[in-house]
PyMOL commands that place a pseudoatom at each C-alpha (Angstrom):
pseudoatom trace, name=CA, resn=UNK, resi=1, chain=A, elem=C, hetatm=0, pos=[-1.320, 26.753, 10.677]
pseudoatom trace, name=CA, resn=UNK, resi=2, chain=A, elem=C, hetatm=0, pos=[-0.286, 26.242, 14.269]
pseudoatom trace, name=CA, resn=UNK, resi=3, chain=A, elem=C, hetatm=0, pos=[-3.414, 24.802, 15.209]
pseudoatom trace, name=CA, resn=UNK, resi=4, chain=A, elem=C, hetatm=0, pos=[-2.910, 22.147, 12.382]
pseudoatom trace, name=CA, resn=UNK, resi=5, chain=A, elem=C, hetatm=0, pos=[0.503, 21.275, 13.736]
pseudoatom trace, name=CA, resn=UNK, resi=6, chain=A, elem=C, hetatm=0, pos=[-0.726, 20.736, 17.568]
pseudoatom trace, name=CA, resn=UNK, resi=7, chain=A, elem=C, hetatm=0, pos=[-3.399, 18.433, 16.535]
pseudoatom trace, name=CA, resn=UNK, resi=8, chain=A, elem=C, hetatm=0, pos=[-1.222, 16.734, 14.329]
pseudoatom trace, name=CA, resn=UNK, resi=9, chain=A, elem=C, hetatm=0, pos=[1.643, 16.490, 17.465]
pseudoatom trace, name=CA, resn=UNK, resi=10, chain=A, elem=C, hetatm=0, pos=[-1.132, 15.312, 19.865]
pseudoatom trace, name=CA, resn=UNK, resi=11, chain=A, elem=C, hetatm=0, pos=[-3.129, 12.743, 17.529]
pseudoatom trace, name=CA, resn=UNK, resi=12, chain=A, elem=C, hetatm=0, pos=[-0.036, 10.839, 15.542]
pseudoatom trace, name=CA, resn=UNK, resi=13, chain=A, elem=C, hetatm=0, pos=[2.747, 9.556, 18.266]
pseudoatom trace, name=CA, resn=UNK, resi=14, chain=A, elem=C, hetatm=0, pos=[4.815, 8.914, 14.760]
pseudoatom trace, name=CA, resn=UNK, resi=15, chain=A, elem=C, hetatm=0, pos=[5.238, 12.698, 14.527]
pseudoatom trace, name=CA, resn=UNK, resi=16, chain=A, elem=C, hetatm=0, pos=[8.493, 13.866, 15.848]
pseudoatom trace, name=CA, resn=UNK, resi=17, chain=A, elem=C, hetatm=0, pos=[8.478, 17.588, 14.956]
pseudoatom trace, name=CA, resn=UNK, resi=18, chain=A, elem=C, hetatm=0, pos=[7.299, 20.653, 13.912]
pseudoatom trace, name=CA, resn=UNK, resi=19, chain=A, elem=C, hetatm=0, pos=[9.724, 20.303, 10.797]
pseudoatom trace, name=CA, resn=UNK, resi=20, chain=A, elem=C, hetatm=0, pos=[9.207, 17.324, 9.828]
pseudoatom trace, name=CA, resn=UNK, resi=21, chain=A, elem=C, hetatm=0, pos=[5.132, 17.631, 9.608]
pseudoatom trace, name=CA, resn=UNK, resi=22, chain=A, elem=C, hetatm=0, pos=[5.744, 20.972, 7.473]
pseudoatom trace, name=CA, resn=UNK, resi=23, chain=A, elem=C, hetatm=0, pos=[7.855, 19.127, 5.353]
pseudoatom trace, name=CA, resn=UNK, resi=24, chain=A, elem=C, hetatm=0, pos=[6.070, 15.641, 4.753]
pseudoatom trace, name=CA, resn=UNK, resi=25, chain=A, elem=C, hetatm=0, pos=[2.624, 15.369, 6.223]
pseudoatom trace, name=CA, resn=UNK, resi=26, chain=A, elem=C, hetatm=0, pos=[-0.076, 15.530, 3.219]
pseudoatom trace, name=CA, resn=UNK, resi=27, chain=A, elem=C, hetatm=0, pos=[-2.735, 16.421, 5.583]
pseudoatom trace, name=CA, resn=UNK, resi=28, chain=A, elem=C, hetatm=0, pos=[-1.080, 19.347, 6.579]
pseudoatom trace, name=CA, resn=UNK, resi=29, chain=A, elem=C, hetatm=0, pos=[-0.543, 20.383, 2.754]
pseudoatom trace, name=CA, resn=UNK, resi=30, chain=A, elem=C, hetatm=0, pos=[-4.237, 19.239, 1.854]
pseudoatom trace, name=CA, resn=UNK, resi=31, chain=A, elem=C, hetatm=0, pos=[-5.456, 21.509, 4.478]
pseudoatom trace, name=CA, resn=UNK, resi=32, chain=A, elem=C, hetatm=0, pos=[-3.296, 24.518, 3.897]
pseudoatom trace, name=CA, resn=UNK, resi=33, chain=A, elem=C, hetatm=0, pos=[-4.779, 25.062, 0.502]
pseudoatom trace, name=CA, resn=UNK, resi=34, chain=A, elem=C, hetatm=0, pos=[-8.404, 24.103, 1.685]
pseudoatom trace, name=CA, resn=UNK, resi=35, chain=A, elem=C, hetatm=0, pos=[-7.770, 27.308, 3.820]
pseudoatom trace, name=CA, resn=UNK, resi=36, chain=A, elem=C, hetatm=0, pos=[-7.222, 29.159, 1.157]
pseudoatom trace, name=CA, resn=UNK, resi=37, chain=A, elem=C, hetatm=0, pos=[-9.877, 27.324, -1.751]
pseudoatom trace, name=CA, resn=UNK, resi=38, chain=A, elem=C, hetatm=0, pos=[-12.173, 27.985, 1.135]
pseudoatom trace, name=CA, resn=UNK, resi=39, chain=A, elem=C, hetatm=0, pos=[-11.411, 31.991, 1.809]
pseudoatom trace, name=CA, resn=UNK, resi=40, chain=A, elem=C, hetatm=0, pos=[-11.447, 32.254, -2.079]
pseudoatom trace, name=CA, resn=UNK, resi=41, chain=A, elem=C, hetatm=0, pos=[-14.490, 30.509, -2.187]
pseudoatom trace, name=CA, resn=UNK, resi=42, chain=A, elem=C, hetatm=0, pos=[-16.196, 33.258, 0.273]
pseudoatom trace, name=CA, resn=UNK, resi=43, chain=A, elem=C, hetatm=0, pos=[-15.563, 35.962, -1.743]
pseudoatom trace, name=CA, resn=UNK, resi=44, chain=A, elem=C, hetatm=0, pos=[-17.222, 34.327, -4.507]
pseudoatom trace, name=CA, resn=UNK, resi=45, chain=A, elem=C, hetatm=0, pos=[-14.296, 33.936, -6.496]
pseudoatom trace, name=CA, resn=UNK, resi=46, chain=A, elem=C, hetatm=0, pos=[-14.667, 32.156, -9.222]
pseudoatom trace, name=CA, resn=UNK, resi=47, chain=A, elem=C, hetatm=0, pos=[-13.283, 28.619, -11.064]
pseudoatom trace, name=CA, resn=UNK, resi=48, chain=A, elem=C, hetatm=0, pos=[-9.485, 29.437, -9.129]
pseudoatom trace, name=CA, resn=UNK, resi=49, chain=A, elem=C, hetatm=0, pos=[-10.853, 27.772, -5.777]
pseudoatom trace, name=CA, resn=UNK, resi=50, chain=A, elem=C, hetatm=0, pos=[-11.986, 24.449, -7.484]
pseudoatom trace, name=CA, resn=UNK, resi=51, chain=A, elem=C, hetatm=0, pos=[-8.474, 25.012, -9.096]
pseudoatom trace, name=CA, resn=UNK, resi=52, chain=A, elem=C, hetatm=0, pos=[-6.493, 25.041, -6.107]
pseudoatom trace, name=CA, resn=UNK, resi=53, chain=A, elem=C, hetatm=0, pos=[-8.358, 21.864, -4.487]
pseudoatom trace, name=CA, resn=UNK, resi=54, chain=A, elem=C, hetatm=0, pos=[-7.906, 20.179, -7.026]
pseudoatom trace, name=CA, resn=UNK, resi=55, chain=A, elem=C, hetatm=0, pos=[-3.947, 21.038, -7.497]
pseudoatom trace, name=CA, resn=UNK, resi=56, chain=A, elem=C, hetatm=0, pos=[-4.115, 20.232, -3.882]
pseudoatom trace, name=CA, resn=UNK, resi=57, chain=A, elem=C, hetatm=0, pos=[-5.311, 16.740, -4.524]
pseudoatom trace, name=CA, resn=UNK, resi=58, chain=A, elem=C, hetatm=0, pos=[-2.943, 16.008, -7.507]
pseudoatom trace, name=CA, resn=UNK, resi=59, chain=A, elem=C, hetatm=0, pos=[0.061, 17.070, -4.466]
pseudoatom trace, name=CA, resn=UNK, resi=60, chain=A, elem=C, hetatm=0, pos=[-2.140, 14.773, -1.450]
pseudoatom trace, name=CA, resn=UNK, resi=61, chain=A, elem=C, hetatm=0, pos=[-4.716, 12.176, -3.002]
pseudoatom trace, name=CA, resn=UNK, resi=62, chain=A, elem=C, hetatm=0, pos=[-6.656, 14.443, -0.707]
pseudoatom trace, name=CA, resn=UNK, resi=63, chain=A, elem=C, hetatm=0, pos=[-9.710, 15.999, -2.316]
pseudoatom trace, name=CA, resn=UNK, resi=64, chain=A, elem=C, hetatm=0, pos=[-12.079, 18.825, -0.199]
pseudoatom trace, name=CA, resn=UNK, resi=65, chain=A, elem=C, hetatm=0, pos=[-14.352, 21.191, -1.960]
pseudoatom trace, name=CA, resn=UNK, resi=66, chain=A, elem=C, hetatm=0, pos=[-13.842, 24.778, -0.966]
pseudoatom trace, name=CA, resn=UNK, resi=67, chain=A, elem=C, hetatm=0, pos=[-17.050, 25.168, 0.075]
pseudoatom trace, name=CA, resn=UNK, resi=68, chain=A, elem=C, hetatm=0, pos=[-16.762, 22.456, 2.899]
pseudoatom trace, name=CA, resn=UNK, resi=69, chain=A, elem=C, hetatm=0, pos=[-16.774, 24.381, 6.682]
pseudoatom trace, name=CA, resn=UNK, resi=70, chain=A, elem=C, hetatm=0, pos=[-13.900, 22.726, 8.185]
pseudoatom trace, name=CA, resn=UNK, resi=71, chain=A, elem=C, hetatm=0, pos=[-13.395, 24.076, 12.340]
pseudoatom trace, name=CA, resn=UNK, resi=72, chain=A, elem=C, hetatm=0, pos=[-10.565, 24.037, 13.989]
pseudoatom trace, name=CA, resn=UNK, resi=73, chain=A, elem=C, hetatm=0, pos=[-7.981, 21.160, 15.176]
pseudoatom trace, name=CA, resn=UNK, resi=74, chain=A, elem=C, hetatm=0, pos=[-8.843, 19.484, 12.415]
pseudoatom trace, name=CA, resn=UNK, resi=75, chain=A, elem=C, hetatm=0, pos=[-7.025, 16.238, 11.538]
pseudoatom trace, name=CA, resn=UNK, resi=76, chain=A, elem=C, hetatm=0, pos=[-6.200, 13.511, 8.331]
pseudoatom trace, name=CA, resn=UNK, resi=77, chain=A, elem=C, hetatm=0, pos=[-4.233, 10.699, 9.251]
pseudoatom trace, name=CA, resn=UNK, resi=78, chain=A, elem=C, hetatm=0, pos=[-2.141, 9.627, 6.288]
pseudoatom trace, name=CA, resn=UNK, resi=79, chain=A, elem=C, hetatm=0, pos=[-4.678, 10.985, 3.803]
pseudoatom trace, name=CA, resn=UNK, resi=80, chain=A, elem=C, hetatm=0, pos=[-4.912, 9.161, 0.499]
pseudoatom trace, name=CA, resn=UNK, resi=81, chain=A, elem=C, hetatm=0, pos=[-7.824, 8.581, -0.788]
pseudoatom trace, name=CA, resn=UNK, resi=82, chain=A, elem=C, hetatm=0, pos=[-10.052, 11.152, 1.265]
pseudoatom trace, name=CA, resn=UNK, resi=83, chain=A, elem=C, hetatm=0, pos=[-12.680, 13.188, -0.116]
pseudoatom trace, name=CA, resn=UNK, resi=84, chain=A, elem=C, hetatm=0, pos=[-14.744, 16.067, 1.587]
pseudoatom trace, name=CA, resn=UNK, resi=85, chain=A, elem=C, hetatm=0, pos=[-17.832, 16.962, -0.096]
pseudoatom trace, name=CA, resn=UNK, resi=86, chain=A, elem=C, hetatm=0, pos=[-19.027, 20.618, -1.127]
pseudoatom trace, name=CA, resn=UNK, resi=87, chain=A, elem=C, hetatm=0, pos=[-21.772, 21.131, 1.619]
pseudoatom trace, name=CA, resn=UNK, resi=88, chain=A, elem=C, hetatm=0, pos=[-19.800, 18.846, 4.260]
pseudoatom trace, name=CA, resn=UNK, resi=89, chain=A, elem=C, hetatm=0, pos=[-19.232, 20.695, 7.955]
pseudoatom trace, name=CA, resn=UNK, resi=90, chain=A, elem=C, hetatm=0, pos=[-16.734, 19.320, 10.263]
pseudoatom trace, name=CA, resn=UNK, resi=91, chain=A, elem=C, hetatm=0, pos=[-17.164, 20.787, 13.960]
pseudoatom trace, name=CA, resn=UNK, resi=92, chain=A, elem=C, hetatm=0, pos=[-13.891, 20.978, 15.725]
pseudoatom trace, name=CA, resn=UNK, resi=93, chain=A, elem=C, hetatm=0, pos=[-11.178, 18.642, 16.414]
pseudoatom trace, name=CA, resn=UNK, resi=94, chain=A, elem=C, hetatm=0, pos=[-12.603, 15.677, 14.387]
pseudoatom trace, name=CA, resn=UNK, resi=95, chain=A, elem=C, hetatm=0, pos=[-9.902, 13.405, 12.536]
pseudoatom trace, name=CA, resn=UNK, resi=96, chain=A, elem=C, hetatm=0, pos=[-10.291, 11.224, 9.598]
pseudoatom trace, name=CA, resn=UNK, resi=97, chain=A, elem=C, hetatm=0, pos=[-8.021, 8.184, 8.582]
pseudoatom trace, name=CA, resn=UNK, resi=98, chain=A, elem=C, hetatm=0, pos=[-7.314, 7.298, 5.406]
pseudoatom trace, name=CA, resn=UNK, resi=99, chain=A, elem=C, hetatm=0, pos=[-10.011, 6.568, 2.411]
pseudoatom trace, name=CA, resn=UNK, resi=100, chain=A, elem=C, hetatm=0, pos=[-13.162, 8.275, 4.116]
pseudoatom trace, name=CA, resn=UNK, resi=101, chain=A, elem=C, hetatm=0, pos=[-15.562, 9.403, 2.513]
pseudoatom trace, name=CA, resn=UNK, resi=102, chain=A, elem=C, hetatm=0, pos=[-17.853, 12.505, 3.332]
pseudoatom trace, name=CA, resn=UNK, resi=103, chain=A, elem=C, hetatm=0, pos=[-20.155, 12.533, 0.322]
pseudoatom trace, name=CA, resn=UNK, resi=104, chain=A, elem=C, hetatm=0, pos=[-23.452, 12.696, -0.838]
pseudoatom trace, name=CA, resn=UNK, resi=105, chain=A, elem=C, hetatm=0, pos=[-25.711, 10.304, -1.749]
pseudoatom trace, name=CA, resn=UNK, resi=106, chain=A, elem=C, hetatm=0, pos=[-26.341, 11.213, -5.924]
pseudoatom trace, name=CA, resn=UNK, resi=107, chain=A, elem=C, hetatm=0, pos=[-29.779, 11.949, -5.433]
pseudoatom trace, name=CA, resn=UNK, resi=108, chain=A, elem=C, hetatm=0, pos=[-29.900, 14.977, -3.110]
pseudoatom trace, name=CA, resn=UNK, resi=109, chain=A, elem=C, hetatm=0, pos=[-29.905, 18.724, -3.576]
pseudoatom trace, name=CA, resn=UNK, resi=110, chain=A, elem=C, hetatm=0, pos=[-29.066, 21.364, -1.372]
pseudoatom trace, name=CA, resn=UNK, resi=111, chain=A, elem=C, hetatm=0, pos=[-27.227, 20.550, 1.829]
pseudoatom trace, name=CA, resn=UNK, resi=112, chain=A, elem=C, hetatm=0, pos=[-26.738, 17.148, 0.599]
pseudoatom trace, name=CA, resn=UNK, resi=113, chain=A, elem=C, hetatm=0, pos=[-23.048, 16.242, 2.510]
pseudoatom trace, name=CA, resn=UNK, resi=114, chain=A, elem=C, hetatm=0, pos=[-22.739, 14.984, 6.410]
pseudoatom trace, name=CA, resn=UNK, resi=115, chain=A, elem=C, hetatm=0, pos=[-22.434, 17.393, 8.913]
pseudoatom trace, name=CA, resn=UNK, resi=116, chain=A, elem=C, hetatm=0, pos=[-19.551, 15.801, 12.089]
pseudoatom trace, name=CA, resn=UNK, resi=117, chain=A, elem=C, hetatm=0, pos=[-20.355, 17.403, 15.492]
pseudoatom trace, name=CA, resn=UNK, resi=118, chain=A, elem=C, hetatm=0, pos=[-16.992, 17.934, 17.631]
pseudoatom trace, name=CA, resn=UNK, resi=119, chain=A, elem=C, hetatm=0, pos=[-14.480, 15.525, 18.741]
pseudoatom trace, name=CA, resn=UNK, resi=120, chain=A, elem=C, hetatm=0, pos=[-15.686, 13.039, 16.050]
pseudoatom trace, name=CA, resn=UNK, resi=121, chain=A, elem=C, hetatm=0, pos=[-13.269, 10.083, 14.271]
pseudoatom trace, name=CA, resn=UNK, resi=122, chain=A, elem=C, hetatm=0, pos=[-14.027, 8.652, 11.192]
pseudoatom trace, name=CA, resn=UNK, resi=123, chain=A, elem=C, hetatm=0, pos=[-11.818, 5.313, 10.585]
pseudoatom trace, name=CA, resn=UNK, resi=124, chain=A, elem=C, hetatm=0, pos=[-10.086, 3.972, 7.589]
pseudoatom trace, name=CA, resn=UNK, resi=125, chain=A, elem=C, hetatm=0, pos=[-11.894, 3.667, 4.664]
pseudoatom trace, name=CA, resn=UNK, resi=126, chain=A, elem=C, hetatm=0, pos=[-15.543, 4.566, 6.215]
pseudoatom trace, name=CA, resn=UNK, resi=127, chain=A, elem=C, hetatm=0, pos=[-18.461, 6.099, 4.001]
pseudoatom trace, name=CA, resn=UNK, resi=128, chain=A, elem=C, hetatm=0, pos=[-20.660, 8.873, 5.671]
pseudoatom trace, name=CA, resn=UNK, resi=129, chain=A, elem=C, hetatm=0, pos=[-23.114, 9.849, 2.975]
pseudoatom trace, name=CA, resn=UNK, resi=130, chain=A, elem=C, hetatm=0, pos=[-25.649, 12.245, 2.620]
pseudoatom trace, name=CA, resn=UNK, resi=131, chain=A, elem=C, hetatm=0, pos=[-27.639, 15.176, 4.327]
pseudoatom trace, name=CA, resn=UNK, resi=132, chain=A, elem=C, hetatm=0, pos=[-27.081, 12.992, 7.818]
pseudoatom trace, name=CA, resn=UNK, resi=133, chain=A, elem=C, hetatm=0, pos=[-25.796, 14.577, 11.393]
pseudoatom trace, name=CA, resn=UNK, resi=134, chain=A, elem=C, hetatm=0, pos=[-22.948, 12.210, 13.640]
pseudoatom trace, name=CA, resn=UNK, resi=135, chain=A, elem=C, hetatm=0, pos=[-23.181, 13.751, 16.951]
pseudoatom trace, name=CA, resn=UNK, resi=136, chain=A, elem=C, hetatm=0, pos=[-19.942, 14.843, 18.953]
pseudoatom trace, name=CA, resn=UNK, resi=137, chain=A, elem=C, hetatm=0, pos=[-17.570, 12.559, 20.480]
pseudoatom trace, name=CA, resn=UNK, resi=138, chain=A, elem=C, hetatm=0, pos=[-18.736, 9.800, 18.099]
pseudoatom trace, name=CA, resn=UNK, resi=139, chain=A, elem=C, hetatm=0, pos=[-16.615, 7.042, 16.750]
pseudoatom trace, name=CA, resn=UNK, resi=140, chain=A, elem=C, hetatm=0, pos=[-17.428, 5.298, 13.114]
pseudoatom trace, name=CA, resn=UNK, resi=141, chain=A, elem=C, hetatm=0, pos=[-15.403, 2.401, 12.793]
pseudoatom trace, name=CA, resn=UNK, resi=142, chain=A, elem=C, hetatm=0, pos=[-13.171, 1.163, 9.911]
pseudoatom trace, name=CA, resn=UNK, resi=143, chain=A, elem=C, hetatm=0, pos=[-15.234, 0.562, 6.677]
pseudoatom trace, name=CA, resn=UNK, resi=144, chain=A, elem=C, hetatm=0, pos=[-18.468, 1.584, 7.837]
pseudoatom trace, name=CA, resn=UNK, resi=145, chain=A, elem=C, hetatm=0, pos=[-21.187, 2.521, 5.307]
pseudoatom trace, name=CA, resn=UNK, resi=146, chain=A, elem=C, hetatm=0, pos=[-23.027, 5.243, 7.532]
pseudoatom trace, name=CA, resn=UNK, resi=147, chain=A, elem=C, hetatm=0, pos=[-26.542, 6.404, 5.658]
pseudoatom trace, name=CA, resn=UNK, resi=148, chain=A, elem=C, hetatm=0, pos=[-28.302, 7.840, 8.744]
pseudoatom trace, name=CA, resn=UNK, resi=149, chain=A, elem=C, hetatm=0, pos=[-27.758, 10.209, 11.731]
pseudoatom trace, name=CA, resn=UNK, resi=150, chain=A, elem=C, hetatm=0, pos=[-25.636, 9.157, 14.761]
pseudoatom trace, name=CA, resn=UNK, resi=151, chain=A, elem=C, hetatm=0, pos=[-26.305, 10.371, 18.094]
pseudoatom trace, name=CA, resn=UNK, resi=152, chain=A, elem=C, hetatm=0, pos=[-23.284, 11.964, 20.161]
pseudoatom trace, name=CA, resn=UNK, resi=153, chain=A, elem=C, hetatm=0, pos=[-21.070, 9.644, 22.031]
pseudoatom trace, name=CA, resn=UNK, resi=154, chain=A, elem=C, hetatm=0, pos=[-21.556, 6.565, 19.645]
pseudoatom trace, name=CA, resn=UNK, resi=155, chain=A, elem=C, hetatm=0, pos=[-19.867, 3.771, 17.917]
pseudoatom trace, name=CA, resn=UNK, resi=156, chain=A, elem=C, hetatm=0, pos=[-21.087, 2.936, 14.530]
pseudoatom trace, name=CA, resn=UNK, resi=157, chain=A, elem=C, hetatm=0, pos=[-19.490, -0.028, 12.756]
pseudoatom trace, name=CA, resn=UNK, resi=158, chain=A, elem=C, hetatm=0, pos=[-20.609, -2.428, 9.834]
pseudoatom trace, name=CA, resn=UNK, resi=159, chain=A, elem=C, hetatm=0, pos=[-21.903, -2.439, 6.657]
pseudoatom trace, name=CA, resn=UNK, resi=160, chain=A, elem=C, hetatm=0, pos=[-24.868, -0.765, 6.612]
pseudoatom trace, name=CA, resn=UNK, resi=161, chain=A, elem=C, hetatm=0, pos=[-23.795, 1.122, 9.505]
pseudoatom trace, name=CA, resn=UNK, resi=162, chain=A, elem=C, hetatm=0, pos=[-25.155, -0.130, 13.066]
pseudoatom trace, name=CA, resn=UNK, resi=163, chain=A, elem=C, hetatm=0, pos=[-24.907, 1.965, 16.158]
pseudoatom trace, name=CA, resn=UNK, resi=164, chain=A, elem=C, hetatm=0, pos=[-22.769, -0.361, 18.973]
pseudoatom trace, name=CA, resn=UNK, resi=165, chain=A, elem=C, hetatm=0, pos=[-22.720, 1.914, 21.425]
pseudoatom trace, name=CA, resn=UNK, resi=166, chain=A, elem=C, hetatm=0, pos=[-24.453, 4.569, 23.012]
pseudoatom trace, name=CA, resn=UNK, resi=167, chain=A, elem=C, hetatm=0, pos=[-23.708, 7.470, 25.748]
pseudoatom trace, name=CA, resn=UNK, resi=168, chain=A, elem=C, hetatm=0, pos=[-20.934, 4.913, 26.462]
pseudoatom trace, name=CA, resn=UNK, resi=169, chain=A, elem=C, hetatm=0, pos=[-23.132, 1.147, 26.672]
pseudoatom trace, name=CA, resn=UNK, resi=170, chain=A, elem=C, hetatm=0, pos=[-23.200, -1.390, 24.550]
pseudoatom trace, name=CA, resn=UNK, resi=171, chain=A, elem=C, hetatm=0, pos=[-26.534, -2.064, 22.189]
pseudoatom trace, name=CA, resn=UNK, resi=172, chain=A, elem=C, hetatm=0, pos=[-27.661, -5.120, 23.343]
pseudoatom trace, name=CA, resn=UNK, resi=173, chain=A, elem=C, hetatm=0, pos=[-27.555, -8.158, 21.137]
pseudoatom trace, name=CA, resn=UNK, resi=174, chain=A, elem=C, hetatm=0, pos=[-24.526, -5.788, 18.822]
pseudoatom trace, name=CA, resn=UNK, resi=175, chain=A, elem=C, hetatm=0, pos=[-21.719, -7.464, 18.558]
pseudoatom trace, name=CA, resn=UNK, resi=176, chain=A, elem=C, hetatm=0, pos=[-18.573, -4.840, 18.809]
pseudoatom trace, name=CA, resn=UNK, resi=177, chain=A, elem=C, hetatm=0, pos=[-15.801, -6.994, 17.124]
pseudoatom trace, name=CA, resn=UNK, resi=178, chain=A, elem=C, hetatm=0, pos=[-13.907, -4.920, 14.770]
pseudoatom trace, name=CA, resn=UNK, resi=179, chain=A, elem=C, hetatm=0, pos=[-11.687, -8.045, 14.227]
pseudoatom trace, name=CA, resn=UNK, resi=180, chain=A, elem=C, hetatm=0, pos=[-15.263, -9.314, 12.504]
pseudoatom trace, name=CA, resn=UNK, resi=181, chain=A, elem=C, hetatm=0, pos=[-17.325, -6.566, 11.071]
pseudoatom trace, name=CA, resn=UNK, resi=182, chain=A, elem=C, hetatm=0, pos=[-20.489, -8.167, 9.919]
pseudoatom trace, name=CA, resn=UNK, resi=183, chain=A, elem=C, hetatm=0, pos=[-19.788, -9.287, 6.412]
pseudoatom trace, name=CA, resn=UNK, resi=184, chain=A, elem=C, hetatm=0, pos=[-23.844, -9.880, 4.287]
pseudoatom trace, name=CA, resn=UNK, resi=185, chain=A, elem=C, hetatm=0, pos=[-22.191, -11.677, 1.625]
pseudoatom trace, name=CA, resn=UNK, resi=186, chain=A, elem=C, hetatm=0, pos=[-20.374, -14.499, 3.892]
pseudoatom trace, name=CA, resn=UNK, resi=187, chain=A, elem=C, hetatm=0, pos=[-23.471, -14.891, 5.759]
pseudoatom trace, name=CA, resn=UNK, resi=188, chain=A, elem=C, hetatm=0, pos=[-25.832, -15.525, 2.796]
pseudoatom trace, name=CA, resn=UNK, resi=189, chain=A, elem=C, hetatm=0, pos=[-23.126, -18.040, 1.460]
pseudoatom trace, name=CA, resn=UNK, resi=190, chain=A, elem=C, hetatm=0, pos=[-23.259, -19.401, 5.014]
pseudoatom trace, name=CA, resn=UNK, resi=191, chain=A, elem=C, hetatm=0, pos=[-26.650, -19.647, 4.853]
pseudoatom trace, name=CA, resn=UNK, resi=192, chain=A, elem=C, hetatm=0, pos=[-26.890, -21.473, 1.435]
pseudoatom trace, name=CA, resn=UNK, resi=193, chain=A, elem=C, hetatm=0, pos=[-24.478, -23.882, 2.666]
pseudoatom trace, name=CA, resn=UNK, resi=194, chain=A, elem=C, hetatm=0, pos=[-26.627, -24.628, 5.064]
pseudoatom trace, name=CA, resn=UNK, resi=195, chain=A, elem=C, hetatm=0, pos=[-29.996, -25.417, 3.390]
pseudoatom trace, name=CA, resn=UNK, resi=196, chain=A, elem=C, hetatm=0, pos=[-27.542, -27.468, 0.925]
pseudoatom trace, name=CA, resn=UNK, resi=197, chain=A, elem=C, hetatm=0, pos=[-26.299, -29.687, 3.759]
pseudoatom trace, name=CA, resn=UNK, resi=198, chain=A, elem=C, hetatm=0, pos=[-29.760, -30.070, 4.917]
pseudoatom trace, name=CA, resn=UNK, resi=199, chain=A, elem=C, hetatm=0, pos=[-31.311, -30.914, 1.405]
pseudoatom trace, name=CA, resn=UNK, resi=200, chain=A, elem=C, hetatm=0, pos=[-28.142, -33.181, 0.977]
pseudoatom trace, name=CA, resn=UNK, resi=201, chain=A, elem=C, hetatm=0, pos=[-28.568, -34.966, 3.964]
pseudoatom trace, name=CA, resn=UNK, resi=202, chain=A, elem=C, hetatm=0, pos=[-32.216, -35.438, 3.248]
pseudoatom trace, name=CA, resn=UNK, resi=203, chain=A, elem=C, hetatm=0, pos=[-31.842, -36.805, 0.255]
pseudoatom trace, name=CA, resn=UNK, resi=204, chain=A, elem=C, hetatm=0, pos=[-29.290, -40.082, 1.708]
pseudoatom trace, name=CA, resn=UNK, resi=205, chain=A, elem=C, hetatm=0, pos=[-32.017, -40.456, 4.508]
pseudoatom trace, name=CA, resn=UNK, resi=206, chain=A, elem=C, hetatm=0, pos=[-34.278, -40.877, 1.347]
pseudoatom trace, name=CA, resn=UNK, resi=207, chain=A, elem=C, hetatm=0, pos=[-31.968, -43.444, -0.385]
pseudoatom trace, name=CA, resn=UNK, resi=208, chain=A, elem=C, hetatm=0, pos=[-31.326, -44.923, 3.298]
pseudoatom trace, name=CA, resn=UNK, resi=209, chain=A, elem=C, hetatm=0, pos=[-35.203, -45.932, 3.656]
pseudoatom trace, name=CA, resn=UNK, resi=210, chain=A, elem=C, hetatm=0, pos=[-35.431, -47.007, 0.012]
pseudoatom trace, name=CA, resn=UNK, resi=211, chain=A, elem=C, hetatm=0, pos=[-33.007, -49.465, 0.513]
pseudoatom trace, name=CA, resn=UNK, resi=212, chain=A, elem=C, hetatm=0, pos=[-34.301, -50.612, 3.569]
pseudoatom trace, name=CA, resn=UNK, resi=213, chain=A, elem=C, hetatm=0, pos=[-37.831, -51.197, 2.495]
pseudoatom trace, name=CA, resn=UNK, resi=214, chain=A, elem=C, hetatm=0, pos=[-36.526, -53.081, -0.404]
for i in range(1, 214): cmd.bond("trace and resi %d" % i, "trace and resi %d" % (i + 1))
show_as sticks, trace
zoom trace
């Protein structure tokens, strides 16, 4: 429990004190009864882990499967909307904003949930999905769709999910704006805008010539 409250103390500058995270923080609840889903879980206990995550997310709008590893210094920012799949593993002192999503794919069996490496932050609203590896000290930015494995020290941003940085350098020809994360369906309207001014302006140099010939 202490562990939660330090990484909560040295992550969020909007927590004052010990009290008032005890008392108010739904991360700290959501992971106080993943603690013990999780130990129930290991002794092969049945139906009242699955019972106790889900009371948990009913309290949080946090969901984690007992069977998620979890390590220590562990961190959700705010909370809502965050689920943790059943085969997920979370090295230590990774944080997650609110809305992520650590799930699988639908098509996978087995170890079919993300594994984070240490030291990793997963930003509002982000997807990880599937059986894929994000290597410590990695960064995936807010609303990223992430479908394959990250190498450590990385920033991964975008829809599908494009690696911006590496070992601390920029990708070249990436574009690391998270003011304007690459939107598809903007640029395909762009695009058709585009072959519509061209056909349009084709079509008055057409009627131009006709009328000059006449």
């Amino acid at each position: 429990m202490f562990n939660i409250i330090k990484a909560i103390k040295e992550r969020d500058p909007a927590a004052r004190n010990t009290f008032e995270i005890v008392l108010t923080y739904s991360g700290f609840h959501a992971l106080l009864f993943y603690r013990i889903a999780h130990f129930l879980h290991g002794l092969k206990i049945p139906i009242l882990p699955r019972f106790i995550s889900q009371f948990a997310k009913f309290l949080t709008g946090i969901e984690i499967h007992p069977g998620a590893k979890i390590g220590k210094g562990f961190f959700i920012d705010h909370g809502m909307g965050v689920v943790i799949g059943e085969t997920t593993v979370v090295g230590d002192n990774c944080t997650l904003f609110q809305g992520v999503t650590l799930g699988g794919t639908g098509k996978e069996t087995g170890k079919r949930h993300p594994t984070l490496g240490k030291n990793v932050v997963i930003g509002t609203g982000a997807k990880v999905l599937g059986n894929i590896k994000i290597g410590d000290n990695s960064y995936v930015g807010a609303n990223a769709v992430v479908l394959g494995d990250v190498p450590s020290e990385s920033t991964v941003i975008g829809i599908p999910g494009r690696i911006v940085k590496e070992k601390g350098k920029k990708i070249s020809g990436m574009n690391f704006d998270h003011a304007h994360l690459p939107d598809p369906i903007a640029e395909r309207f762009n695009n058709l805008q585009e072959q519509i001014d061209k056909m349009e302006n084709k079509i008055k140099n057409f009627h131009r010539n006709n009328r000059d010939n006449c």
